[in-house]
C-alpha positions in Angstrom: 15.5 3.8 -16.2 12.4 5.2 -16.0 11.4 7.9 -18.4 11.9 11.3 -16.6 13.6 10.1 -14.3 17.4 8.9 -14.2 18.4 5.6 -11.8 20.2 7.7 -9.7 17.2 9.7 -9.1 14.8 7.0 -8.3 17.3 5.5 -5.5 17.8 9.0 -4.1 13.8 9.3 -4.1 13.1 5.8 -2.7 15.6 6.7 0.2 14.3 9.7 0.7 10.7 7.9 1.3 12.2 4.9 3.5 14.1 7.8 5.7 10.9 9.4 6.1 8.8 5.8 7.0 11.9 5.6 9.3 11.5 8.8 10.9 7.4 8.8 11.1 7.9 5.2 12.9 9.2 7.1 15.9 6.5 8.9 17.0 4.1 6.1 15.8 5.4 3.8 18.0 6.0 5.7 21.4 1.8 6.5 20.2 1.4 2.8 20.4 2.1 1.6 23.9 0.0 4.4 25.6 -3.6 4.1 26.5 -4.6 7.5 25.3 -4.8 7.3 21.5 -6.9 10.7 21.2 -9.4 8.8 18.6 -11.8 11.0 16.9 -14.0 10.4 13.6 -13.5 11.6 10.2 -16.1 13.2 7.6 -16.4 9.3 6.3 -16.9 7.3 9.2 -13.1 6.1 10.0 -11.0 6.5 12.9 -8.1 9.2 13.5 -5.2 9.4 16.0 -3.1 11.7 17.1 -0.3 9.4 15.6 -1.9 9.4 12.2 -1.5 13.4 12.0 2.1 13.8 13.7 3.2 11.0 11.5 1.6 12.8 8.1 3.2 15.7 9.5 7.2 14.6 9.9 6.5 12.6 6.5 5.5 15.5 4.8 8.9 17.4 6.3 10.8 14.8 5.5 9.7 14.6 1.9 9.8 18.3 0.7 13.0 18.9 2.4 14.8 16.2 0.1 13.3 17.3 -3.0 16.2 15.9 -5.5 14.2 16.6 -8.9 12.8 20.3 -8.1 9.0 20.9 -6.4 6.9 17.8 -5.5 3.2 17.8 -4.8 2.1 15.5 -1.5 -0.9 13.7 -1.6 -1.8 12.4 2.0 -4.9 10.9 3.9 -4.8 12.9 6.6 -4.4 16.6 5.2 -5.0 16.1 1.7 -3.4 17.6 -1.4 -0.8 20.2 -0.9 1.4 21.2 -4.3 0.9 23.3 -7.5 -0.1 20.4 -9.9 3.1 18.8 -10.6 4.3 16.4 -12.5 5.6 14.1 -9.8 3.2 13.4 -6.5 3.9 11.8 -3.3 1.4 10.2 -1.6 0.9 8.9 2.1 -0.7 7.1 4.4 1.1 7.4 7.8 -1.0 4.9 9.4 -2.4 2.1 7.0 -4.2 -0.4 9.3 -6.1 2.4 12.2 -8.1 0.0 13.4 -5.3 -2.3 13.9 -3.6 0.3 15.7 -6.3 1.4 18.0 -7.1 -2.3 18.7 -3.5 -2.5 19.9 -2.8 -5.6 17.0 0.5 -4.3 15.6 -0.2 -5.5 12.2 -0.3 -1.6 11.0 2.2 0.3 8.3 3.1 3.2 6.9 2.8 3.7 2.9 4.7 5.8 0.5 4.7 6.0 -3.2 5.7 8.6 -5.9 3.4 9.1 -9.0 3.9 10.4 -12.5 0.6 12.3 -12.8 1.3 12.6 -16.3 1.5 9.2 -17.2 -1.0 8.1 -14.6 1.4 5.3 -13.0 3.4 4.8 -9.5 7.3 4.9 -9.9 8.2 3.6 -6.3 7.1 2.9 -3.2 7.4 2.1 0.4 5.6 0.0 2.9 6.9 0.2 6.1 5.6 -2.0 9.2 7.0 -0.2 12.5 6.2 -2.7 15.1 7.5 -5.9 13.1 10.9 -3.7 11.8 10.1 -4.7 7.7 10.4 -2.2 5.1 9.2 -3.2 1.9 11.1 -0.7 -0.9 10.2 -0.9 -4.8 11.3 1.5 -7.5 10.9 1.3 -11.4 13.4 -0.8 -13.0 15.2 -1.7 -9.9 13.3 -4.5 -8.3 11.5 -5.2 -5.1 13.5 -6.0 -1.7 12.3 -6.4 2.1 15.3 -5.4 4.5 17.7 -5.2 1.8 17.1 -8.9 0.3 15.7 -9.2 -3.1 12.2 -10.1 -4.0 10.9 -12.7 -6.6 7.7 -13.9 -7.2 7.1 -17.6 -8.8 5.9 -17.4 -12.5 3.1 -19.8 -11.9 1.1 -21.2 -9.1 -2.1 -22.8 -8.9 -4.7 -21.8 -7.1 -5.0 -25.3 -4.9 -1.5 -24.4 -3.2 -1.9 -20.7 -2.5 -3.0 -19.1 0.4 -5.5 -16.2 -0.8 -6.0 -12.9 1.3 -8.8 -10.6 1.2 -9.3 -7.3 3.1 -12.3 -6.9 5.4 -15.8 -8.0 4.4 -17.2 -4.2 5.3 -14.8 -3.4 1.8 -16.2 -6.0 0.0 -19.7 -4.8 0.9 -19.3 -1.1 0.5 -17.8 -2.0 -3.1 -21.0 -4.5 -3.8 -18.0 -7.7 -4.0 -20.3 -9.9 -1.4 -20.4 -12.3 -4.2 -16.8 -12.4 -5.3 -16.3 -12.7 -1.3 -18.2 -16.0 -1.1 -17.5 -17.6 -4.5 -13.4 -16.9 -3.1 -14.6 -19.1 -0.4 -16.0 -21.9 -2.9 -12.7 -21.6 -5.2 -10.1 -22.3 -2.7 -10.6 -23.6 1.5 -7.1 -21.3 2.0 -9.0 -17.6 2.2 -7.7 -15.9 5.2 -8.2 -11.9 5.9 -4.7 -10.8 6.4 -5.9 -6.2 6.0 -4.1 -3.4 4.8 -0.8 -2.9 4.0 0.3 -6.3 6.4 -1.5 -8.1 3.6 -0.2 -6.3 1.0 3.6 -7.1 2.1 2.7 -10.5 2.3 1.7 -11.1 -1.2 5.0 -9.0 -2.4 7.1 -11.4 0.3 5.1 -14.8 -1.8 3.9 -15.6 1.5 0.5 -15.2 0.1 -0.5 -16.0 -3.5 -2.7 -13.3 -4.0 -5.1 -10.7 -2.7 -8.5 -9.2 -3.5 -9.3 -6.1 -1.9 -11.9 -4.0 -3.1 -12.5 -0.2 -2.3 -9.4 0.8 -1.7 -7.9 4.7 -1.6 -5.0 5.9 -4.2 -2.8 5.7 -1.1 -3.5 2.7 0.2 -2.4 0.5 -3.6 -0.3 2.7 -5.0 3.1 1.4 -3.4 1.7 -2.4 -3.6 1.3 -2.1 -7.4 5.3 -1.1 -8.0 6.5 -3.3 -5.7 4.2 -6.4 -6.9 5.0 -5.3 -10.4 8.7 -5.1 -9.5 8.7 -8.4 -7.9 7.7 -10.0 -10.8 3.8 -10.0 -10.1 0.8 -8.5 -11.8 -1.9 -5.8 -10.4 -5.1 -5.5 -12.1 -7.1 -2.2 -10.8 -10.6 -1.2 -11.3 -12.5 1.6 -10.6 -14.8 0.7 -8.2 -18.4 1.7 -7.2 -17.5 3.3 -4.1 -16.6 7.0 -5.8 -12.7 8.0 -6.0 -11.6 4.5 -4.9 -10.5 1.0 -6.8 -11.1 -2.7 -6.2 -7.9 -4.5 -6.5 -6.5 -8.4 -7.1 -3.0 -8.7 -7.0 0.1 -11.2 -6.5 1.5 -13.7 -8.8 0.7 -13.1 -12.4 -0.8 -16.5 -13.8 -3.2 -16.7 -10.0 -3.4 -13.2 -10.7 -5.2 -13.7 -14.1 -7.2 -16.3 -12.9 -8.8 -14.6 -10.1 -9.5 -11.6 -12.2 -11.1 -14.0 -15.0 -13.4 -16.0 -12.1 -14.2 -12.7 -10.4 -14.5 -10.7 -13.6 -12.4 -8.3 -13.0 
């Protein structure tokens, strides 16, 4: 059990925030298959869509109107921080993978976490791929699963029979990682760019080994950490030099700490 928080709790939360992936995956999808996306640019340079904001929008519905443990602050990318400054956050990203999406390369997802602000830790989370029907579901104390079957990572794996994603280079760049981007390359010929939360699934599913992906937003790790974490991995975060965001390398624990020790982490 999770202090504050009683099992029961946790799986009524967790469904709560699968039912709302669920629900946002709707409108996502019907989005999807037409040809007019309504794209438009944010304040930071990255695409929008009409999908990203109805699907924000029915999450955020969803989520306060199965508040089991009292008032919950929301945390989302597309229309920021709504909540008195409570103890337990929501965050979401109804869209993880934009580009993806607008591209029409169904490799997108939908993320969901809960946070204890006061501890300054995730205590479950959600990743949700709409066009490929997985839901990844993690809570504190109870384990990883994809589509109801339980997820274990292998305690050890070296680094010459893993298969190593990385996000995009543009991340690597923005966080100043060019150089742990090519001296991945020289460690291991099985780098492959597998983005966002597509990627992130993988590594919980031990279809990838691990994963470095720098410059991330809270939204965008938050669910990986508890479910890698659950699943018997290891996450190790850093602040990184783009402001408000981390760098992240993540996956099975002893691959894990050897990444982080090459890359220094």
């Amino acid at each position: 059990m999770y202090e504050g928080l009683t099992n029961t709790q946790l799986t009524q939360l967790l469904q709560t925030a699968v039912d709302a992936a669920h629900a946002a995956a709707v409108p996502i999808r019907a989005h999807f298959e037409k040809q007019d996306l309504c794209i438009r640019e944010k304040r930071d340079g990255s695409p929008v869509t009409q999908a990203d904001q109805e699907g924000e929008a029915l999450i955020r519905s969803r989520l306060l109107a199965n508040a089991q443990i009292g008032p919950l602050d929301i945390l989302g990318e597309e229309e920021g921080l709504q909540g008195t400054g409570t103890r337990w956050q929501w965050t979401v990203d109804p869209i993880d993978g934009t580009r993806s999406f607008i591209h029409g390369i169904p490799l997108f997802g939908t993320i969901i976490a809960l946070v204890d602000t006061r501890e300054n830790v995730p205590v479950l989370g959600v990743i949700h791929l709409p066009m490929l029907g997985h839901t990844y579901a993690a809570a504190r104390g109870q384990g990883a699963s994809c589509q109801g079957k339980a997820l274990h990572l292998p305690e050890g794996l070296p680094i010459e029979n893993a298969i190593i994603g990385v996000g995009d280079f543009a991340q690597f760049s923005s966080a100043n990682r060019e150089a742990d981007y090519h001296q991945l390359l020289a460690m291991s010929g099985y780098v492959r760019g597998y983005t966002d939360c597509f990627g992130h699934g993988l590594v919980v599913s031990g279809a990838l080994g691990a994963m470095v992906d720098p410059a991330l937003n809270p939204w965008d790790i938050l669910a990986t950490q508890v479910l890698i974490e659950e699943a018997g991995g290891a996450a190790v975060l850093r602040p990184s030099s783009v402001s408000g965001k981390v760098d992240a390398v993540f996956g099975n624990r002893s691959l894990v700490q050897h990444l982080a020790r090459e890359l220094s982490f």
